[in-house]
N, C-alpha and C positions, 0 to 999 in steps of 0.2 A: 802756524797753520791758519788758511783763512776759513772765514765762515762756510764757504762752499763747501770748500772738502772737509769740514767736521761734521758736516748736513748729510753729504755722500756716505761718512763713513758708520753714522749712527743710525741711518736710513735700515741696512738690513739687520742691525741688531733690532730693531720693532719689529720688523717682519718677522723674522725669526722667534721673538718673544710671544707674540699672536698666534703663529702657528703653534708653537708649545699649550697654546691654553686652549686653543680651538679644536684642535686635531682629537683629542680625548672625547670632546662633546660632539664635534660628528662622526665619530668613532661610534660611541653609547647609541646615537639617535639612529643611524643604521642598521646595527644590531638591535633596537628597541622596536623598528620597523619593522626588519626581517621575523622576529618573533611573533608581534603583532599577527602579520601576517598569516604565517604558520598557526598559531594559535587558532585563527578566527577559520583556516580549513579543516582544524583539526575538534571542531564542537560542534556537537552531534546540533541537528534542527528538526524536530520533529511537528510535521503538517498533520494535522486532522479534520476530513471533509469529506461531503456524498457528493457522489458521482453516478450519473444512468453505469447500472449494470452491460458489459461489454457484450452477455450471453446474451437474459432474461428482461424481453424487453418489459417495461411499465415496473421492472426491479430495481431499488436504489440501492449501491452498495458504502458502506461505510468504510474508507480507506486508514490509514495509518499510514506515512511514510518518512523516512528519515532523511532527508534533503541535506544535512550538513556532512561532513566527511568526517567526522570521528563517532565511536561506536556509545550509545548509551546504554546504561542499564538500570535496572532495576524503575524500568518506567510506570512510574502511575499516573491515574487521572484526579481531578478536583471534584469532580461529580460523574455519578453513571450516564452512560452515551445510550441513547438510546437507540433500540437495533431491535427485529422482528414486529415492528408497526405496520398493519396492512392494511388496506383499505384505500380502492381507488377515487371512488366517490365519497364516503363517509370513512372515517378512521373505525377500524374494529377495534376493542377492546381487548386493552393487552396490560398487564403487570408491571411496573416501574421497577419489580424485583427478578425481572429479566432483563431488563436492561445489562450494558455491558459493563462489569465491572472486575477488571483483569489487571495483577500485574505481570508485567512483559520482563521477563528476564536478561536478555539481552535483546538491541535492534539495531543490526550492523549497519556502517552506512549505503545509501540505495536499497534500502529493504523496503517492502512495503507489506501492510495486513492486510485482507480483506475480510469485512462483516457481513452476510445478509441485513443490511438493514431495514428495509420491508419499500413501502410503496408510500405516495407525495403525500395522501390526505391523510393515511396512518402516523407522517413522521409529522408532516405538520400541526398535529396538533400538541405535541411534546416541543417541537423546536422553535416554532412559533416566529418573530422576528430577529432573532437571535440567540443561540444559545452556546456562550460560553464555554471553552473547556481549558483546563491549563495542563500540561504535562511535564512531571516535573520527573528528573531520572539524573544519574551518577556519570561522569566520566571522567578522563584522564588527561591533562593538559599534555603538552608536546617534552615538558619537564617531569613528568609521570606522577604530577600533583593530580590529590586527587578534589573532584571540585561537583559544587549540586548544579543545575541549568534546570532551568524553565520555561516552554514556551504555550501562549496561547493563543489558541485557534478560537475565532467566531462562525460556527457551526448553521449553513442558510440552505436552502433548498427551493427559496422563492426563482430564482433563475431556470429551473427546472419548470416552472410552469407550462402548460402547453407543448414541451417538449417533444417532437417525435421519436418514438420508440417502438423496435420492432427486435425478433428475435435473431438470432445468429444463426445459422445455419448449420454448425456444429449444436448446436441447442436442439434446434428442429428436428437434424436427424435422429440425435438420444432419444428426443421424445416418439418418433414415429419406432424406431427401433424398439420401444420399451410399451410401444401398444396406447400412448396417451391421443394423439394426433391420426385421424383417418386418410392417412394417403397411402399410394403407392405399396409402400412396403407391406401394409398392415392387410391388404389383401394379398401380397406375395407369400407374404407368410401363412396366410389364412390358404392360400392355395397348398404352399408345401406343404402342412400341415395334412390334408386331404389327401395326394398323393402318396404321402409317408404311410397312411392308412390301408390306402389300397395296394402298396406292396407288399405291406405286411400281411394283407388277406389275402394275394398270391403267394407269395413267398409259403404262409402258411397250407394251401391248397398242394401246391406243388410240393411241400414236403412230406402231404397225406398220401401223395399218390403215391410216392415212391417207395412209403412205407407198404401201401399193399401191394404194390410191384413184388416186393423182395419178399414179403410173404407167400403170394402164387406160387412164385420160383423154390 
């Protein structure tokens, strides 16, 4: 047998030997990938930050959301959030022992909280250039291990400065509907109001006459 054809013939027994040893380990790395993957959609991510309130303009609201796509629980914070801070110009004075200090029992994924958290000069004197918060809660990997997460938020509200903010219109109406705001309604109803009056003092009238009608008779 010449060299060639011993070269030809021991040629695919390497191949064959390399794919035996290869094939396992990109087998693993596939599956190691595929997991990965899964894994990293399946671990809760929880955001904390203010936001200009949607309604209540010159309101900041304090959000909570869960951005990752598995469910966490039992979430707590590292320090109280501070929430009910007002004051436009000057921060009014408010209790550290109002602040928010909550555990969340469950926060499925796309869920979000909402806080009153008060107004820019009231918060900013609490949150200042930065403040901190870590959230730490329970979940379930994709193998139904169970596992701790953390994440933390730096809590700012300097971009809010100068901000334009005005009220919503669904806001507005509650308030004229509920007698806060002098428009429109608030004399419409101050008008019904009056006329409900004076049907009541006809209605009344006309119920005197008829009684002495029927007494005549």
């Amino acid at each position: 047998m010449t060299a060639e054809s011993t070269r030809m013939t021991t040629e695919p027994a390497y191949f064959q030997i390399a794919f035996y040893i290869i094939s396992p380990f990109l087998t693993f790395l596939a599956v190691a990938i595929a997991y990965l993957a899964i894994y990293r959609q399946s671990k809760p991510n929880i955001v904390i930050h203010y936001e200009p309130s949607d309604d209540a303009g010159s309101i900041i609201d304090l959000v909570i959301h869960n951005y990752g796509g598995g469910t966490a629980k039992d979430v707590q914070f590292s320090k109280a959030i501070p929430i009910g801070c007002f004051g436009i110009d000057q921060a009014r004075p408010v209790e550290n022992s109002n602040f928010l200090k909550v555990k969340i029992p469950i926060l499925a994924p796309g869920k979000t909280l909402r806080y009153m958290g008060g107004q820019y000069s009231g918060l900013l004197v609490h949150i200042g250039d930065g403040y901190p918060v870590t959230a730490t809660y329970n979940y379930r990997t994709p193998l139904r291990i169970k596992k701790k997460g953390k994440d933390t938020s730096i809590l700012d509200i300097h971009y809010m400065a100068g901000m334009h903010s005005s009220n919503s219109a669904a806001y507005d109406l509650a308030d004229a509907m509920k007698g806060r705001n002098n428009t429109v309604f608030i004399k419409t109803n101050k008008a019904l109001e009056v006329i409900s009056k004076q049907l009541t003092r006809i209605a009344a009238v006309l119920e005197s006459s008829r009684e002495s009608s029927s007494e005549n008779t």
